[in-house]
C-alpha positions as CSV (number, residue, x, y, z in Angstrom):
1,X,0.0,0.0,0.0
2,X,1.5,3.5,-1.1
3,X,0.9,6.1,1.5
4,X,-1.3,9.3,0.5
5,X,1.0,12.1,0.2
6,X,1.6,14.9,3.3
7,X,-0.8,18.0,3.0
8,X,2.6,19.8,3.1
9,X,3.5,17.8,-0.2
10,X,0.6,18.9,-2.1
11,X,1.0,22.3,-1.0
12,X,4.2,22.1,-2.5
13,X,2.6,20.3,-5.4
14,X,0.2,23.9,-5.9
15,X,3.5,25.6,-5.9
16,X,5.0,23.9,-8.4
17,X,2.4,24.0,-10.4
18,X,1.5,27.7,-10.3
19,X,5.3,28.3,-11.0
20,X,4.9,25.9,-14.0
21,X,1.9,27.1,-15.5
22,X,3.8,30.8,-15.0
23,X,6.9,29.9,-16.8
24,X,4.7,28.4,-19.6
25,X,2.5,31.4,-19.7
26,X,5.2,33.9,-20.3
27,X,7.7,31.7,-23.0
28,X,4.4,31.1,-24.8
29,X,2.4,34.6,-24.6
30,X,6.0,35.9,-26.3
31,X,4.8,35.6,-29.9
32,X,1.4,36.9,-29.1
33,X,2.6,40.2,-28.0
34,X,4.8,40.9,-30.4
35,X,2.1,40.1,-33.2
36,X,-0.3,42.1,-31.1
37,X,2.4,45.1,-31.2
38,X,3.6,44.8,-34.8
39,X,0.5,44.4,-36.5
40,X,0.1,47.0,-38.9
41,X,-3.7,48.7,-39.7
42,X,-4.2,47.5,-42.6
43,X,-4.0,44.0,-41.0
44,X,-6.6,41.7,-38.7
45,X,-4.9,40.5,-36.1
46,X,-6.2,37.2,-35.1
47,X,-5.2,36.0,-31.9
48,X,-3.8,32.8,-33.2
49,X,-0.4,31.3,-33.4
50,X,-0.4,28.1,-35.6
51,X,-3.3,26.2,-37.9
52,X,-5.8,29.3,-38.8
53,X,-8.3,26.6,-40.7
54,X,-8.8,24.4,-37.6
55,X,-8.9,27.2,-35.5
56,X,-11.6,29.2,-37.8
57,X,-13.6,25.3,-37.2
58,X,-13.9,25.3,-33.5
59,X,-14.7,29.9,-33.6
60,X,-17.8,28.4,-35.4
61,X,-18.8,25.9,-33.2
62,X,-18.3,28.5,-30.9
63,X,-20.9,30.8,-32.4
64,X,-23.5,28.4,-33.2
65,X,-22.9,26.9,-29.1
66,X,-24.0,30.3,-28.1
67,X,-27.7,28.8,-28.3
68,X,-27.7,25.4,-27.1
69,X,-25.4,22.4,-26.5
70,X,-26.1,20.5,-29.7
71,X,-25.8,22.5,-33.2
72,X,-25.6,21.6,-37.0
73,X,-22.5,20.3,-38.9
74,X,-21.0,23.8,-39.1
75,X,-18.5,22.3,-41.1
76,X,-20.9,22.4,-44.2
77,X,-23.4,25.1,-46.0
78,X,-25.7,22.5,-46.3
79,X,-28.6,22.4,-43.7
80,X,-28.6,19.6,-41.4
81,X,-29.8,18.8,-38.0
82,X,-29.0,19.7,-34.7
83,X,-27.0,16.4,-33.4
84,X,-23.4,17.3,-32.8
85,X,-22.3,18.5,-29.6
86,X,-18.7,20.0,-28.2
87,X,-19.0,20.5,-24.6
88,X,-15.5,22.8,-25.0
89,X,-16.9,25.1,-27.5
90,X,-20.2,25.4,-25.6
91,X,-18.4,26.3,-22.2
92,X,-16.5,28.6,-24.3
93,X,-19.2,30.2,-25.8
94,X,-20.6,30.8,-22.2
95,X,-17.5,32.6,-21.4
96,X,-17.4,34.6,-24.5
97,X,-21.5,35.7,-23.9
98,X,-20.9,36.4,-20.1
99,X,-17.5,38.3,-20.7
100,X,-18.2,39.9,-24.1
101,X,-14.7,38.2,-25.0
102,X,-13.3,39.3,-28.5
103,X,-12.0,35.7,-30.0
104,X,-8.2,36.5,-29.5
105,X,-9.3,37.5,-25.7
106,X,-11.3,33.8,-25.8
107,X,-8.2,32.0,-27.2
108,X,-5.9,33.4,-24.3
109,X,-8.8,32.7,-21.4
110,X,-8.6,29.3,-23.1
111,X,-4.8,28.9,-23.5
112,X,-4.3,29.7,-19.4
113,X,-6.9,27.4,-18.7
114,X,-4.5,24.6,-20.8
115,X,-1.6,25.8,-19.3
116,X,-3.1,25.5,-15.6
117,X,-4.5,22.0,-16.9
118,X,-1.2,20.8,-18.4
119,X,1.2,22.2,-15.4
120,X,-1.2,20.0,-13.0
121,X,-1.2,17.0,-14.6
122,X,2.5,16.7,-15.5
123,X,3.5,17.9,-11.5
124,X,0.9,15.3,-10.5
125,X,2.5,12.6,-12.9
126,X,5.5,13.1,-11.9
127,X,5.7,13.3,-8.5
128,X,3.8,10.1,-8.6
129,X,6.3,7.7,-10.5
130,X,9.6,9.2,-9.4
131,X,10.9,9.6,-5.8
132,X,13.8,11.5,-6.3
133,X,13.5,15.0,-6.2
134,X,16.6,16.0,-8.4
135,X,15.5,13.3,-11.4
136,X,11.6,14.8,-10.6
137,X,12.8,18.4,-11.4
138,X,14.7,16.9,-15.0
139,X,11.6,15.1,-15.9
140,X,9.2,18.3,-14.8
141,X,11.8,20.4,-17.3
142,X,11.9,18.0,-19.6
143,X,8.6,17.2,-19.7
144,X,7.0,20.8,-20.3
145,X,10.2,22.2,-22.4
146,X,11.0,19.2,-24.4
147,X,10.1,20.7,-28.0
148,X,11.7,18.3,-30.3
149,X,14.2,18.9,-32.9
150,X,12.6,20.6,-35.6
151,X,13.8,23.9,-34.9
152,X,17.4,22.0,-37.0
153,X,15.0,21.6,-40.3
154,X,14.4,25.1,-39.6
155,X,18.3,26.1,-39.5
156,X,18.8,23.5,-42.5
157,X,15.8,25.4,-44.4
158,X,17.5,29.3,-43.4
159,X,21.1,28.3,-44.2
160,X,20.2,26.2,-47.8
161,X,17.8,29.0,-48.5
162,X,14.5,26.2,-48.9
163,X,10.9,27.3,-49.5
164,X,10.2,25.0,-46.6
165,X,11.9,22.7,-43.7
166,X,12.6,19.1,-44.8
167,X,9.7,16.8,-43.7
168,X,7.6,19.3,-42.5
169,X,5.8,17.1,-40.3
170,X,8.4,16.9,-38.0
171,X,8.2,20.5,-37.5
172,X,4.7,20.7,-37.5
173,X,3.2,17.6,-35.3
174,X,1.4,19.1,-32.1
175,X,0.5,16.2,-30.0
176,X,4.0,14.8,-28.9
177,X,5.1,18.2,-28.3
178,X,3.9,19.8,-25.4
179,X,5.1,23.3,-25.0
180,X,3.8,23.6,-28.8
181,X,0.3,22.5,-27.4
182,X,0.4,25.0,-24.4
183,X,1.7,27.8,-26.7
184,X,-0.5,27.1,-29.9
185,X,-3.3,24.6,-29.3
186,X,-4.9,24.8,-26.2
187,X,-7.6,21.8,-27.5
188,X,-4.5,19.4,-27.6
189,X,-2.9,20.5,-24.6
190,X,-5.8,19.8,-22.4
191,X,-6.3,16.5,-24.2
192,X,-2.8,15.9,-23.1
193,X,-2.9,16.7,-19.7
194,X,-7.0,14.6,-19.1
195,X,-4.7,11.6,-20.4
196,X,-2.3,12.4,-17.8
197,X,-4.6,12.7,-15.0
198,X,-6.7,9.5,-16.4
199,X,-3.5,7.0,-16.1
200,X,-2.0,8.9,-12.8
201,X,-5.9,8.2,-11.0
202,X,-6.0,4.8,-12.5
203,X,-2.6,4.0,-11.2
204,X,-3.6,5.2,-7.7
205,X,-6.7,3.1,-7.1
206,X,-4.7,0.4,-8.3
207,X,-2.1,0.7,-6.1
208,X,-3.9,2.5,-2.8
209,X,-7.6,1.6,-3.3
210,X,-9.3,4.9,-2.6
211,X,-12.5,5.6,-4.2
212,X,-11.5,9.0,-5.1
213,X,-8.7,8.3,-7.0
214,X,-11.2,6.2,-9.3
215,X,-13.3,8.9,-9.1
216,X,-10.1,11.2,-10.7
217,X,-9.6,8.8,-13.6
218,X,-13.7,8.6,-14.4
219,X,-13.9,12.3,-14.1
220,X,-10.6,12.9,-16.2
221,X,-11.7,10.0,-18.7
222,X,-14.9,11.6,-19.0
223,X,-14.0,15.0,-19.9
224,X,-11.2,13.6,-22.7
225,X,-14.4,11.6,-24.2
226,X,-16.2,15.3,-24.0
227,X,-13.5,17.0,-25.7
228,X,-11.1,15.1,-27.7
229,X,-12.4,10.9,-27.7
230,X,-9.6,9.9,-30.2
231,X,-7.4,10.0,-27.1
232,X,-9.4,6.9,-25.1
233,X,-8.0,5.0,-27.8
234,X,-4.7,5.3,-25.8
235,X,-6.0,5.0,-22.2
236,X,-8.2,1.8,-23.1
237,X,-5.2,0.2,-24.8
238,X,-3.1,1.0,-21.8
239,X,-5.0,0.1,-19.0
240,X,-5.7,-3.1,-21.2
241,X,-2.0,-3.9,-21.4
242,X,-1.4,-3.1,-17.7
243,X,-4.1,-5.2,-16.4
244,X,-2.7,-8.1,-18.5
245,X,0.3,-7.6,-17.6
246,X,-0.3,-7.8,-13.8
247,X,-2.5,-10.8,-14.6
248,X,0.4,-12.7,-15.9
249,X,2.9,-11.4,-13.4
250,X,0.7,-12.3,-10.3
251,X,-1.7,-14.5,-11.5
252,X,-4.5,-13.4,-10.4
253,X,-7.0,-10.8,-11.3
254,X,-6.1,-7.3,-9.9
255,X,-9.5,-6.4,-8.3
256,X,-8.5,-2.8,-7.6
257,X,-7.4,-1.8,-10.7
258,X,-9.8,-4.7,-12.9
259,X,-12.5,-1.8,-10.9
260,X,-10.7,1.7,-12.4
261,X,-10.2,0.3,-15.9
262,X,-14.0,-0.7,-15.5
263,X,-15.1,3.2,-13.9
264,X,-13.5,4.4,-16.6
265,X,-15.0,2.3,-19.5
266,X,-18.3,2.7,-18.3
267,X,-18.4,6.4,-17.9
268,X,-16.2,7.3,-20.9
269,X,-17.7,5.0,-23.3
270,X,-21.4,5.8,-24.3
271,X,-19.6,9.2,-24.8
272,X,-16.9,7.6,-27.3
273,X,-20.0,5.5,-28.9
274,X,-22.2,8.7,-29.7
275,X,-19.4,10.2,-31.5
276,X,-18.9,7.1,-32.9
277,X,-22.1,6.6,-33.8
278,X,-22.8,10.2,-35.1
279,X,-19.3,9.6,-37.4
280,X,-19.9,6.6,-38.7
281,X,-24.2,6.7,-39.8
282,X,-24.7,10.0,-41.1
283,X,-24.1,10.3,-44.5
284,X,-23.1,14.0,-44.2
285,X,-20.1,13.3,-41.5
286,X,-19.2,10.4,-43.6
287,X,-18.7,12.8,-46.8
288,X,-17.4,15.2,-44.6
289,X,-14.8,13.4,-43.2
290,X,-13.8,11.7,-46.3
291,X,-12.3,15.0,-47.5
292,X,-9.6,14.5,-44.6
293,X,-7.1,12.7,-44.8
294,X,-5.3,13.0,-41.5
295,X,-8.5,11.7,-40.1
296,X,-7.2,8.3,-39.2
297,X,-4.3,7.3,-37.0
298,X,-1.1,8.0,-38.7
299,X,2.1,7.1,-36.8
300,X,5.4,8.5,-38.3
301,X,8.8,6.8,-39.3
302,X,10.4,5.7,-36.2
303,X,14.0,7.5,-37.2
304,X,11.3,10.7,-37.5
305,X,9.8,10.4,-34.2
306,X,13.7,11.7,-33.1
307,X,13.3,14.7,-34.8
308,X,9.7,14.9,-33.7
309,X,9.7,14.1,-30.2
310,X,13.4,15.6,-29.0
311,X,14.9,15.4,-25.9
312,X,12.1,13.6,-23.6
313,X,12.6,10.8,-26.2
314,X,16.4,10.5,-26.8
315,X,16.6,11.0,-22.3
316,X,14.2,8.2,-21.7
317,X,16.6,6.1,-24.2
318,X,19.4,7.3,-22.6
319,X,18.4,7.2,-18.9
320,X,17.8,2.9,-19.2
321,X,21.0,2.4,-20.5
322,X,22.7,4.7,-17.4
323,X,20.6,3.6,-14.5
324,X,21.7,-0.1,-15.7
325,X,25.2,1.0,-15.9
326,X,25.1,2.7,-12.0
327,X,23.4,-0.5,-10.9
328,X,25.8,-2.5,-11.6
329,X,29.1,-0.6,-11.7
330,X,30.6,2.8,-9.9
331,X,32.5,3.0,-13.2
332,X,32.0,6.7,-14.8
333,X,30.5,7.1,-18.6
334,X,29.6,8.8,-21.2
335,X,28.3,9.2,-24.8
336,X,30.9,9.4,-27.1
337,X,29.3,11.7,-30.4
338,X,31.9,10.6,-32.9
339,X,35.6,9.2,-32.9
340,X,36.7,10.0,-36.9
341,X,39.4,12.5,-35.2
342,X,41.3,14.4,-38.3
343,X,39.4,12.8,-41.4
344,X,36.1,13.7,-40.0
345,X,36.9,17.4,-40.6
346,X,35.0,17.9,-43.7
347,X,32.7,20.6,-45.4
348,X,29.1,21.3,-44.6
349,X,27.4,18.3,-45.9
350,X,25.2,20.3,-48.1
351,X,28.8,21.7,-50.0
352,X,29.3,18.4,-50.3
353,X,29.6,15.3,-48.0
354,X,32.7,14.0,-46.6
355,X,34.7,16.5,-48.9
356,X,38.1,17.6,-47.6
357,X,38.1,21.4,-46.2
358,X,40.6,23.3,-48.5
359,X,42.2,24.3,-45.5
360,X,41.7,25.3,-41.4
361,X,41.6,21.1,-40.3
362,X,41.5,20.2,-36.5
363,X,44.9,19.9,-35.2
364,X,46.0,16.2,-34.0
365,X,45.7,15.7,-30.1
């Protein structure tokens, strides 16, 4: 049994969190202001950062939400009934009548309401799974900051003078990439942080037994089914996998979590099956949706998902291979980037790979 934390732990937990959710609210409001300051007259300024088209879909679910929970396909000029619903865009509609919010005004209320979303969760996961403070503060960073590599396909694109990066959608990806979510895409980065708090409550009952941390994962499960279902795909297939897994490691049936996994199901999924439902009958979705085709599951290269995924990726790699090392041996280590010494001192490989510099070679140790 896993002790509940102190109450002076989770007051340090709200500190951490407010100071996250800070730090992310400054980095991230940077572009915004300077759009907002630099945008000439003759110019809208529209509040957003990244994917105007998606964007201009939800500000219209927005408008029609102002009336009622369930609104037309907006998506269509074509008249069609009143069945869809997004919760989101209705509680955001609220907020925009009650406040008289322009949208860029709504986008920011919505953004800080992601941040504060994302910053819990991630504290929450975190100080859950790793006891040590020092290695809870690198996952914390790395974890929020971690931004992938992309921003080298940008330097490649300035320096070879390209209309575009290489593989743009390793630049351009939003769900493995947090800080892009929190900065850009609030939607995502509240998706992100409901599967968070989904796995962390589900992990808790299993492993404490309180009813409230099965009431967390429910709650959390419910509100992703709400806002973003795609993502129960990943909680059902990992609370699938960990219950099997403990059935063949122990076997017998873990009761406690068998009980989460089942709270979560049952109030997440007649959600997932309306949308399902609603996707997969009407002939007008069905067209609809045909037009996309990024409207399936699409999983990248794996040498990509470096580039895509950064530095959380390449330290989880890492950080087995050193915590085996330490286990077993006081001997110090490292990563050695490259051992071609003299030869290796060629021209940019753009001027022409493993060609010979004219001149200017590293010196021999």
């Amino acid at each position: 049994m896993i002790p509940s934390p102190p109450p002076a732990a989770s007051r340090s937990a709200a500190a951490l969190t407010a100071m996250v959710a800070l730090a992310l609210l400054c980095v991230g409001s940077m572009p915004y202001l300077v759009a907002w300051a630099t945008a000439p007259d003759s110019l809208v300024y529209t509040g957003l950062l990244f994917d105007v088209p998606d964007h201009a879909q939800y500000w219209s679910w927005v408008t029609a939400s102002r009336d009622g929970l369930f609104i037309s396909n907006t998506m269509t000029p074509e008249s069609n009934a009143a069945i869809f619903m997004n919760p989101t865009m209705w509680l955001l509609a609220q907020v925009q009548r009650i406040a008289g919010l322009s949208f860029p005004a709504l986008f920011q209320v919505w953004r800080v309401a992601g941040i504060l979303l994302v910053a819990a969760a991630v504290v929450q996961f975190v100080r859950e799974f790793e006891p040590d403070a020092e290695r809870r503060r690198t996952a914390l960073i790395v974890a929020v900051a971690g931004a992938g590599f992309g921003w080298l396909l940008v330097v490649a694109k300035k320096v070879r003078h390209l209309a575009d990066v290489p593989f743009p959608n390793d630049v351009y990806v939003v769900e493995p990439n947090t800080f892009f979510a929190t900065a850009a895409y609030p939607y995502l980065a509240m998706a992100q942080a409901l599967v968070l708090l989904t796995l962390v409550g589900v992990w808790r009952a299993h492993s404490r037994g309180k009813a409230r941390d099965v009431a967390l994962a429910a709650g959390a499960a419910l509100l992703l089914a709400l806002s973003h279902p795609y993502d129960l795909i990943t909680i059902y297939a990992v609370i699938a996998a960990f219950w099997a897994t403990e059935v063949v490691l122990t076997r017998r049936v873990p009761v406690k979590l068998t009980a989460a996994g089942l709270a979560v199901g049952l109030v997440s999924g007649p959600v997932a099956l309306f949308y399902k439902q609603l996707t997969a009958t009407d002939p007008l979705w069905q067209a609809i949706l045909a037009q996309y085709p990024n409207a399936g599951v699409w999983t990248p290269p794996h040498v990509h998902l470096v580039i895509l995924m950064g530095a959380p990726l390449v330290l989880a790699a890492w950080t087995r291979i050193a915590d085996f090392v330490h286990r077993n041996s006081a001997a110090k280590f490292c990563l050695q980037i490259g051992h071609a010494g003299r030869k290796a001192s060629t021209r940019l490989m753009w001027e022409g790979d493993a060609r010979p510099l004219p001149h200017g070679n590293w010196p021999v140790v």
